[in-house]
PDBQT receptor file of N, H, CA, C and O in Angstrom, charges set to zero:
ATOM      1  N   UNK A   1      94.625 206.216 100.670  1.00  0.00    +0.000 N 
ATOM      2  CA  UNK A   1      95.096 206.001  99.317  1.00  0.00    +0.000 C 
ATOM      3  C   UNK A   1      94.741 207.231  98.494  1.00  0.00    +0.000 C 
ATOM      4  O   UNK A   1      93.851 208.046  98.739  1.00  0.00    +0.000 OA
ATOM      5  N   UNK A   2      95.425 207.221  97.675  1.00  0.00    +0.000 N 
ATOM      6  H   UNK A   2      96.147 206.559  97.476  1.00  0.00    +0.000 HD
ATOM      7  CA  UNK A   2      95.527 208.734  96.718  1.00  0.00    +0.000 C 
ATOM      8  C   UNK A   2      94.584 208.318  95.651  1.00  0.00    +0.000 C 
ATOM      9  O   UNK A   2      94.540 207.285  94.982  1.00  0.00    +0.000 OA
ATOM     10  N   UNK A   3      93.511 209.851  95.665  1.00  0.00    +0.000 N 
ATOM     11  H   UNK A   3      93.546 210.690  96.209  1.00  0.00    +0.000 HD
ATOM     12  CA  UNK A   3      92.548 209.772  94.648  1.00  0.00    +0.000 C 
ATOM     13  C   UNK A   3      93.733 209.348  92.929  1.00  0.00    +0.000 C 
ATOM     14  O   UNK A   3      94.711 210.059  92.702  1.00  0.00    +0.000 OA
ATOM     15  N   UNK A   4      93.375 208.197  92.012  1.00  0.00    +0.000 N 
ATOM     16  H   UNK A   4      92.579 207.620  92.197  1.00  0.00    +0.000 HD
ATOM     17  CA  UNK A   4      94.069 208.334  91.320  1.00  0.00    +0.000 C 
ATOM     18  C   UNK A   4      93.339 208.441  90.003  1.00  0.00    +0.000 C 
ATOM     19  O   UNK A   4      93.947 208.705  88.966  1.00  0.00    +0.000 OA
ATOM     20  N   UNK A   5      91.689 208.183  90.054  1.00  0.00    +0.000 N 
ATOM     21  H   UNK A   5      91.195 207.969  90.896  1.00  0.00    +0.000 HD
ATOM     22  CA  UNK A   5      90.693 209.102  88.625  1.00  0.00    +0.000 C 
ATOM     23  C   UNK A   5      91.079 208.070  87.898  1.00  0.00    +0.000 C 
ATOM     24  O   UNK A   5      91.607 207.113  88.465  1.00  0.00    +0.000 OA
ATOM     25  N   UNK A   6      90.875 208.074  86.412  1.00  0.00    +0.000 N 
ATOM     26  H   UNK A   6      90.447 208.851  85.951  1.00  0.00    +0.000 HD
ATOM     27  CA  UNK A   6      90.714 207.097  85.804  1.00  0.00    +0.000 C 
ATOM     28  C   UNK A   6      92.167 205.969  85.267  1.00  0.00    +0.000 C 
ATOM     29  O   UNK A   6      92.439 205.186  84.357  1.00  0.00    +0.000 OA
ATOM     30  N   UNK A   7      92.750 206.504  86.452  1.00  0.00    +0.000 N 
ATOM     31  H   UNK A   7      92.528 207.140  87.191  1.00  0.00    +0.000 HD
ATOM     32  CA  UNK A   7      94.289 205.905  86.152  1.00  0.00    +0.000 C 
ATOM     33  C   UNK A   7      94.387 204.329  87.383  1.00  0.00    +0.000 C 
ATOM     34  O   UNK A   7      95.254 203.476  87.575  1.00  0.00    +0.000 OA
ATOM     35  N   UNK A   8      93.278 204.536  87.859  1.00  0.00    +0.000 N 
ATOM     36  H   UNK A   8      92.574 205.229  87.703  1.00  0.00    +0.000 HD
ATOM     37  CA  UNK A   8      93.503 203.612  89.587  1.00  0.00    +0.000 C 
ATOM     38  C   UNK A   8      93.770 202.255  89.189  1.00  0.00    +0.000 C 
ATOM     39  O   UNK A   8      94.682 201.707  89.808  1.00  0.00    +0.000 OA
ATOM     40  N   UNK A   9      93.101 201.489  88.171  1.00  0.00    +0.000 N 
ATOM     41  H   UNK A   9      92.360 201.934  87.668  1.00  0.00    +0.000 HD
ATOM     42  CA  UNK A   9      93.007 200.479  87.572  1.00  0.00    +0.000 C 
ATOM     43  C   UNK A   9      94.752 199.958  86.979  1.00  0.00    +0.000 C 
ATOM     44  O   UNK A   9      95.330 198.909  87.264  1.00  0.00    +0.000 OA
ATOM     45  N   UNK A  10      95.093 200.726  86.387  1.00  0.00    +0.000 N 
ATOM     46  H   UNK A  10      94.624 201.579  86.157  1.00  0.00    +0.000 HD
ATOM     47  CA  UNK A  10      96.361 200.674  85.670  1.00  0.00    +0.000 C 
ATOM     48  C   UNK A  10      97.242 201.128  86.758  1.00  0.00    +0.000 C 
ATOM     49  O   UNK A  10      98.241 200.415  86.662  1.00  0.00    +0.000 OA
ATOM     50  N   UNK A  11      97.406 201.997  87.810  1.00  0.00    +0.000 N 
ATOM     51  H   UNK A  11      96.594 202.576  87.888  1.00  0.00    +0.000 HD
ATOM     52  CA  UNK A  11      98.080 202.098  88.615  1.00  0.00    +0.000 C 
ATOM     53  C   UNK A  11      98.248 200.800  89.914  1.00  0.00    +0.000 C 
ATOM     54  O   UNK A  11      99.332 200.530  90.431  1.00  0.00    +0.000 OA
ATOM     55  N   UNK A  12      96.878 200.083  90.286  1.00  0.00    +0.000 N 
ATOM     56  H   UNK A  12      95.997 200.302  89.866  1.00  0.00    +0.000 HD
ATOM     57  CA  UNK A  12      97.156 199.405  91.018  1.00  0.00    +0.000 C 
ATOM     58  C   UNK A  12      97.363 198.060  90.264  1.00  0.00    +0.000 C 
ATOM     59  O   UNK A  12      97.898 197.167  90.921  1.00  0.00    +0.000 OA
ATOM     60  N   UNK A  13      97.009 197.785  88.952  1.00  0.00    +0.000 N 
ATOM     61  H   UNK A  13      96.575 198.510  88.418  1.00  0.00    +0.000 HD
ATOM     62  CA  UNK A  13      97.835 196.726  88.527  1.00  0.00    +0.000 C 
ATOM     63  C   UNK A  13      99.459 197.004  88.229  1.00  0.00    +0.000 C 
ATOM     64  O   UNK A  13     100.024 195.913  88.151  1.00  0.00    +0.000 OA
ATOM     65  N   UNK A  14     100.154 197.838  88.086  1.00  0.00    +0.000 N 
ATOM     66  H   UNK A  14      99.695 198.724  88.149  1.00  0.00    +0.000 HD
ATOM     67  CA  UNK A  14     101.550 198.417  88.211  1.00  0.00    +0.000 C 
ATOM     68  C   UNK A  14     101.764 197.327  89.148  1.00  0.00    +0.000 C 
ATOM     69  O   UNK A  14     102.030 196.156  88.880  1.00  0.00    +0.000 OA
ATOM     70  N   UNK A  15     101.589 197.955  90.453  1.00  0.00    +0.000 N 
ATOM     71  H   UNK A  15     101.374 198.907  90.671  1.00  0.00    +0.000 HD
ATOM     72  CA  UNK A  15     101.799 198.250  92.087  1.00  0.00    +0.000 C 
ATOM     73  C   UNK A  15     101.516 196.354  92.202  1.00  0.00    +0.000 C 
ATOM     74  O   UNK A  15     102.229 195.617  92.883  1.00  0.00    +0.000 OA
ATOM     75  N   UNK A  16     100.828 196.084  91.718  1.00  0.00    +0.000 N 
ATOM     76  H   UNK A  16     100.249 196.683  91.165  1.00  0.00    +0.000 HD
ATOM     77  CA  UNK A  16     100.479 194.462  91.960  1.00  0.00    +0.000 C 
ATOM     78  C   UNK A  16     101.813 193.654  91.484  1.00  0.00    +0.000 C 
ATOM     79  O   UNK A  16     102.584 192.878  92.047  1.00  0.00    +0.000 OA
ATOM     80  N   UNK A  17     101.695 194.307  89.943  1.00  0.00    +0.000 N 
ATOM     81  H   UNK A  17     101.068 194.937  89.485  1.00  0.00    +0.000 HD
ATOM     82  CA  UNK A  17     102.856 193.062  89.140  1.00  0.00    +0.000 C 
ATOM     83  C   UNK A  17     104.036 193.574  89.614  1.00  0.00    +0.000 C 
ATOM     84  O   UNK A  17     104.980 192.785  89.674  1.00  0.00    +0.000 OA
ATOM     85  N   UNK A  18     104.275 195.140  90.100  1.00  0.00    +0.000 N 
ATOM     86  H   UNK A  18     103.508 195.781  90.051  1.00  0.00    +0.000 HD
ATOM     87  CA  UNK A  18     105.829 194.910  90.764  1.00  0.00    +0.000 C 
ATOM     88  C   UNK A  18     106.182 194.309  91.993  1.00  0.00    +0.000 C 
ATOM     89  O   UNK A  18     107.273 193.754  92.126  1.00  0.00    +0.000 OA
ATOM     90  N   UNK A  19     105.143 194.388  93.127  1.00  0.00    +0.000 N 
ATOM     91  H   UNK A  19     104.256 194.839  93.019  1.00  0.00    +0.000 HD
ATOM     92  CA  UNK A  19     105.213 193.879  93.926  1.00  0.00    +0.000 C 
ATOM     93  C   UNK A  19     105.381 191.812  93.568  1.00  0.00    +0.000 C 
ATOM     94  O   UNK A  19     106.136 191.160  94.288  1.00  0.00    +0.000 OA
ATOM     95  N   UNK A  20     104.898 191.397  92.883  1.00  0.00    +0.000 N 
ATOM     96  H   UNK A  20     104.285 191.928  92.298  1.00  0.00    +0.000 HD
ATOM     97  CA  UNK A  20     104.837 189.989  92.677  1.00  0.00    +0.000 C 
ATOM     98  C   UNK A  20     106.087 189.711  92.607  1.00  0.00    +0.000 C 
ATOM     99  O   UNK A  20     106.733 188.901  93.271  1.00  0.00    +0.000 OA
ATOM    100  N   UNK A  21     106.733 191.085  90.974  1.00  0.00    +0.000 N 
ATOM    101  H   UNK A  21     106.208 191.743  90.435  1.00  0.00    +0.000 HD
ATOM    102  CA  UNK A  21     107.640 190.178  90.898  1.00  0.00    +0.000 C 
ATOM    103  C   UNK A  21     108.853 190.346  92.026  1.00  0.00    +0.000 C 
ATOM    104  O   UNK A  21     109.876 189.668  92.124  1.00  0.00    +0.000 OA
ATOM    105  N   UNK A  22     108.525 191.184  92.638  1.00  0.00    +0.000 N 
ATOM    106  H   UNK A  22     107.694 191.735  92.558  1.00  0.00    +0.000 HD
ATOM    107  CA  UNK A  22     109.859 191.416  93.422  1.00  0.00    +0.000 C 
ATOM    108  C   UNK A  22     109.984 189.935  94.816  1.00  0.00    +0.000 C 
ATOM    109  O   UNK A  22     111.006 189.461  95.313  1.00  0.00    +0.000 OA
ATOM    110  N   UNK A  23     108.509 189.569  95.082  1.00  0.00    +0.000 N 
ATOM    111  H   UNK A  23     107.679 189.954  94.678  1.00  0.00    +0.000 HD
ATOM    112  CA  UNK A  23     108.390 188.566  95.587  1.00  0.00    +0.000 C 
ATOM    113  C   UNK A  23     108.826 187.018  95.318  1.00  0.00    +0.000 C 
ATOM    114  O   UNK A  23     109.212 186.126  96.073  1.00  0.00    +0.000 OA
ATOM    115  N   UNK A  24     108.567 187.097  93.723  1.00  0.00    +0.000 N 
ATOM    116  H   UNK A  24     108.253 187.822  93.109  1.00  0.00    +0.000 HD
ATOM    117  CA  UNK A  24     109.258 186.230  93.258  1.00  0.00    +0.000 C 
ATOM    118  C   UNK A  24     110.910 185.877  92.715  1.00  0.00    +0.000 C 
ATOM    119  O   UNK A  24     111.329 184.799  92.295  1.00  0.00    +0.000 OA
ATOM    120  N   UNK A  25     111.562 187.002  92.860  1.00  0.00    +0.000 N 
ATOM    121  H   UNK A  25     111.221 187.879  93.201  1.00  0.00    +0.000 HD
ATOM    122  CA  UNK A  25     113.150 187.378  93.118  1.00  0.00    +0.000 C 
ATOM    123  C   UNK A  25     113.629 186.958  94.080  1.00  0.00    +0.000 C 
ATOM    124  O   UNK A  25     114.565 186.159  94.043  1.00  0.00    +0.000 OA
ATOM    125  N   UNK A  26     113.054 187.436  95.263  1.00  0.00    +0.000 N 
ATOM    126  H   UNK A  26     112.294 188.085  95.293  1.00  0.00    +0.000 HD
ATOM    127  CA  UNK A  26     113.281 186.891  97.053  1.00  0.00    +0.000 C 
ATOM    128  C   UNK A  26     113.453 185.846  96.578  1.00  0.00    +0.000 C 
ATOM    129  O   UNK A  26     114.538 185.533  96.087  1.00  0.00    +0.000 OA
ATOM    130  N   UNK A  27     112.047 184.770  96.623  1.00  0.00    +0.000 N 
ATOM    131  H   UNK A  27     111.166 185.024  97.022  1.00  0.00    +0.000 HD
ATOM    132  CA  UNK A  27     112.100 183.365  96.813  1.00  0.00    +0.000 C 
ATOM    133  C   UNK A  27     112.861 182.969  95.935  1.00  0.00    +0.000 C 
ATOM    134  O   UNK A  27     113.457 182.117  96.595  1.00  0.00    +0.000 OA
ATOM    135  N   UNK A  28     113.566 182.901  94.382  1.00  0.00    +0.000 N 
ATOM    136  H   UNK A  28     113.082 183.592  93.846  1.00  0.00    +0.000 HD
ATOM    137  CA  UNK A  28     114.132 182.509  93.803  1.00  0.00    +0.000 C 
ATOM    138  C   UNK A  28     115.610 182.432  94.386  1.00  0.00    +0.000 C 
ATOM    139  O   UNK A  28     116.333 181.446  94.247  1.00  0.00    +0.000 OA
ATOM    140  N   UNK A  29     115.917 183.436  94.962  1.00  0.00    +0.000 N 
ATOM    141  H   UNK A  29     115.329 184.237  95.075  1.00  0.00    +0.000 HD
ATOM    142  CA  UNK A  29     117.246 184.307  95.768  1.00  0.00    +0.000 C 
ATOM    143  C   UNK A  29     117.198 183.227  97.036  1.00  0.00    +0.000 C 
ATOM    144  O   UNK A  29     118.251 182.742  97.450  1.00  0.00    +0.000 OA
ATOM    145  N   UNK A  30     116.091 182.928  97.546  1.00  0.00    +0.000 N 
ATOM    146  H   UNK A  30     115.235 183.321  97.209  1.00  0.00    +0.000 HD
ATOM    147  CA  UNK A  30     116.450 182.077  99.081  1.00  0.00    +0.000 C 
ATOM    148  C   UNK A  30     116.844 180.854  98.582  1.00  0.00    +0.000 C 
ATOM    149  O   UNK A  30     117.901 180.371  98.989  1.00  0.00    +0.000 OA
ATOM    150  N   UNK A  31     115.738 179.896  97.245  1.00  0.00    +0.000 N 
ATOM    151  H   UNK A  31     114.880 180.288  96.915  1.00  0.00    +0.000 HD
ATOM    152  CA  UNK A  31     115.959 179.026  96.950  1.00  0.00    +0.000 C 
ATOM    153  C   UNK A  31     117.548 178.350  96.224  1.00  0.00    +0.000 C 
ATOM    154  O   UNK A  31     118.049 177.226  96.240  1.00  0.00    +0.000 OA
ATOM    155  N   UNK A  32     118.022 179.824  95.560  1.00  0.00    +0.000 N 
ATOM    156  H   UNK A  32     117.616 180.738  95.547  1.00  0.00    +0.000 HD
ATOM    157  CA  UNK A  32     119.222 179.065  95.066  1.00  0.00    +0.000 C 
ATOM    158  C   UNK A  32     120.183 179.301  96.497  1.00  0.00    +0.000 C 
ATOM    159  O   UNK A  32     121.131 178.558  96.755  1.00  0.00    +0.000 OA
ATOM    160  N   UNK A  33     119.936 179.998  97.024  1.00  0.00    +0.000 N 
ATOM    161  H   UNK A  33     119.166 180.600  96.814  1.00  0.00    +0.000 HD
ATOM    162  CA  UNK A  33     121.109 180.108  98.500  1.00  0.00    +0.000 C 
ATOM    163  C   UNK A  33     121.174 179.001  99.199  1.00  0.00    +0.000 C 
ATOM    164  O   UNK A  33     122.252 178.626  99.660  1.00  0.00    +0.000 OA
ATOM    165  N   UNK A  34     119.816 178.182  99.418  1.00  0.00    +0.000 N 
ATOM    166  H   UNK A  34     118.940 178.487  99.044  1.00  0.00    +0.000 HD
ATOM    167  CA  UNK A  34     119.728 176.978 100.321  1.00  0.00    +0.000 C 
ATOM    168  C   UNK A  34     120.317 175.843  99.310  1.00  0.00    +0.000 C 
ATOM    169  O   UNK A  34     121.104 175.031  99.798  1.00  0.00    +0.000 OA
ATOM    170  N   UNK A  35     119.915 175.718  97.654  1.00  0.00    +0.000 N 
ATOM    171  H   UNK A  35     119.275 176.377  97.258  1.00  0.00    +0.000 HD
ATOM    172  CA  UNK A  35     120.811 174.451  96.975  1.00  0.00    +0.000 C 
ATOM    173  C   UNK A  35     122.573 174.835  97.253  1.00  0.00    +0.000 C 
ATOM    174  O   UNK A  35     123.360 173.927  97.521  1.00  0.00    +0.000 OA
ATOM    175  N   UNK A  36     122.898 175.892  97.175  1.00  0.00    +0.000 N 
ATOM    176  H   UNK A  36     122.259 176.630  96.958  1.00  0.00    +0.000 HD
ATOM    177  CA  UNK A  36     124.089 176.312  97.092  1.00  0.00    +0.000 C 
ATOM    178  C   UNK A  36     124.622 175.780  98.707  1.00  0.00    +0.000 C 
ATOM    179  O   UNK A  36     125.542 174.964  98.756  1.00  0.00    +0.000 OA
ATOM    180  N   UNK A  37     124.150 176.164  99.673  1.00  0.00    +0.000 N 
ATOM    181  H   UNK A  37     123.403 176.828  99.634  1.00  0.00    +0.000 HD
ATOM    182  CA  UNK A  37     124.573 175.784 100.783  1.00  0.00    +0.000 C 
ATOM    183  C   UNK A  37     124.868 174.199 101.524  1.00  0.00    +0.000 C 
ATOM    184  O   UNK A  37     125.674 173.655 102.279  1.00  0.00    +0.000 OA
ATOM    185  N   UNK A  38     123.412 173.843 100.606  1.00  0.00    +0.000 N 
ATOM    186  H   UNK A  38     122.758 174.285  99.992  1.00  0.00    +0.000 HD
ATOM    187  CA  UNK A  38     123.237 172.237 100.864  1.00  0.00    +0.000 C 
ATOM    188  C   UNK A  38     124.703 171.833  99.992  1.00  0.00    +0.000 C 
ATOM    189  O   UNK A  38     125.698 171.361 100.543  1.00  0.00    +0.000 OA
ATOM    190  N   UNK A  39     124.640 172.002  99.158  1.00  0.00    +0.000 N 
ATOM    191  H   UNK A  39     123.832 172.386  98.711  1.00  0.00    +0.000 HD
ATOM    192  CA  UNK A  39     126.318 171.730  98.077  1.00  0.00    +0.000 C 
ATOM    193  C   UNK A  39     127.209 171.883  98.821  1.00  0.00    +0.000 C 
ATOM    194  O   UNK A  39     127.992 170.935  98.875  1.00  0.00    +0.000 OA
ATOM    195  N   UNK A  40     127.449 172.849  99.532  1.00  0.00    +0.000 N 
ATOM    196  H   UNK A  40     126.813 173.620  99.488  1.00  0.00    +0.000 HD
ATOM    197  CA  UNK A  40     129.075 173.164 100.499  1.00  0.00    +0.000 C 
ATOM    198  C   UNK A  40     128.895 172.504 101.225  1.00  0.00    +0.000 C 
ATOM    199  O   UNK A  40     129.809 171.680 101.229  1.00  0.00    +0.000 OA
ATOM    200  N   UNK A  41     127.898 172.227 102.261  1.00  0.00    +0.000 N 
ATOM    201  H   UNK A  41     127.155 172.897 102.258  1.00  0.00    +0.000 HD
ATOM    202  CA  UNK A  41     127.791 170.991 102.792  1.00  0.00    +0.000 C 
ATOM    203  C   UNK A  41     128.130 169.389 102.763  1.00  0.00    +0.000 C 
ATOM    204  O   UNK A  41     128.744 168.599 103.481  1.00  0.00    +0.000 OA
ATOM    205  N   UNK A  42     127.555 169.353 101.805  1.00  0.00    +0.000 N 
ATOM    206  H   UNK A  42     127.057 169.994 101.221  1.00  0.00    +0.000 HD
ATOM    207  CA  UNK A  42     128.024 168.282 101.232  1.00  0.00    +0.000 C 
ATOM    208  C   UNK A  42     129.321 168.083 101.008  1.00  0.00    +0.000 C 
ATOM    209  O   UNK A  42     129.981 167.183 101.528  1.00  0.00    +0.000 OA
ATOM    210  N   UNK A  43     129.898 169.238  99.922  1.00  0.00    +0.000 N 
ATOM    211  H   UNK A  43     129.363 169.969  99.499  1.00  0.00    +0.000 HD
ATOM    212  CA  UNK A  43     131.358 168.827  99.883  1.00  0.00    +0.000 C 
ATOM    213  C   UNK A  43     132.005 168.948 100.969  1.00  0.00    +0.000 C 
ATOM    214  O   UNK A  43     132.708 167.940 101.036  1.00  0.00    +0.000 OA
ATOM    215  N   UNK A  44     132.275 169.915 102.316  1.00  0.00    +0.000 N 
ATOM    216  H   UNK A  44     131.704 170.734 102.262  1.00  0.00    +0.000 HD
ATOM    217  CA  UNK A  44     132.960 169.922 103.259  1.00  0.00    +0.000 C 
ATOM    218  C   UNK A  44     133.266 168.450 103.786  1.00  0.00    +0.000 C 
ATOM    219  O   UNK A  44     134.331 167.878 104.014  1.00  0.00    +0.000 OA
ATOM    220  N   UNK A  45     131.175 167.819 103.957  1.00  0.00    +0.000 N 
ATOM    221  H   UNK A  45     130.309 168.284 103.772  1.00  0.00    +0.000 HD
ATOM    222  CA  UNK A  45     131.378 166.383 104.440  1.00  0.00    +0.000 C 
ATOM    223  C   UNK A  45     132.183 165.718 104.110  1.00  0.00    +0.000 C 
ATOM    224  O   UNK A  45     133.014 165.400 104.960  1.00  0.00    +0.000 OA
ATOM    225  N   UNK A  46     132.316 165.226 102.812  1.00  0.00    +0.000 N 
ATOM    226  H   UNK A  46     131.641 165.485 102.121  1.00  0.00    +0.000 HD
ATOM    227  CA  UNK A  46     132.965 164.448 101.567  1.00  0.00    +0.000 C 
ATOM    228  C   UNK A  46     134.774 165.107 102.342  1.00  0.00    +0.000 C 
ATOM    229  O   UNK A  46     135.531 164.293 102.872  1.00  0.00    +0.000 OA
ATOM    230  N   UNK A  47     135.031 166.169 102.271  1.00  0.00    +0.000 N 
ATOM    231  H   UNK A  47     134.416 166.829 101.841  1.00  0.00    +0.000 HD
ATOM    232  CA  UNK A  47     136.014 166.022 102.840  1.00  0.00    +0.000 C 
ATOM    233  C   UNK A  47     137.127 165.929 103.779  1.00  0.00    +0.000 C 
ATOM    234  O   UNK A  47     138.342 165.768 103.666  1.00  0.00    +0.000 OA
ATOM    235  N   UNK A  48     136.090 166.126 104.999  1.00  0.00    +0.000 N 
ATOM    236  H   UNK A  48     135.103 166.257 105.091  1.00  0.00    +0.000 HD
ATOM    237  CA  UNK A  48     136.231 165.448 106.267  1.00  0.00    +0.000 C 
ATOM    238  C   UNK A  48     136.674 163.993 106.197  1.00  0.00    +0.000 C 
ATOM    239  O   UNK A  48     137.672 163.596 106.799  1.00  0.00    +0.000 OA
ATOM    240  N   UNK A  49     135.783 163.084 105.326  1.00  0.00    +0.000 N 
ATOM    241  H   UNK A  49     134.973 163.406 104.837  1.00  0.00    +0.000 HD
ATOM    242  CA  UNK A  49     136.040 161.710 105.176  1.00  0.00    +0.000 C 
ATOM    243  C   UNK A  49     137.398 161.708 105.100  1.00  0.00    +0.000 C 
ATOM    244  O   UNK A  49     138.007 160.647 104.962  1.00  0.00    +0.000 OA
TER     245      UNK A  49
């Protein structure tokens, strides 16, 4: 890791909260893909009947 002097503190909280939020994008991103899918599902069923 790179000497970063009195910046390390503020640099690795950066590096923390971007990383989170980008983590929390994913999961938001998987979660609406799986309601969305469960939905087509559903309707396809519905119109098979």
């Amino acid at each position: 890791m790179p000497d970063l002097g009195t910046y390390a503190v503020e640099v690795s909280l950066a590096y923390g909260v971007s990383i989170a939020l980008l983590v929390g994008v994913v999961a938001l991103s998987v979660v609406q893909a799986r309601r969305i899918k469960r939905a087509l599902d559903e309707a396809e069923a519905r119109r098979k009947k």
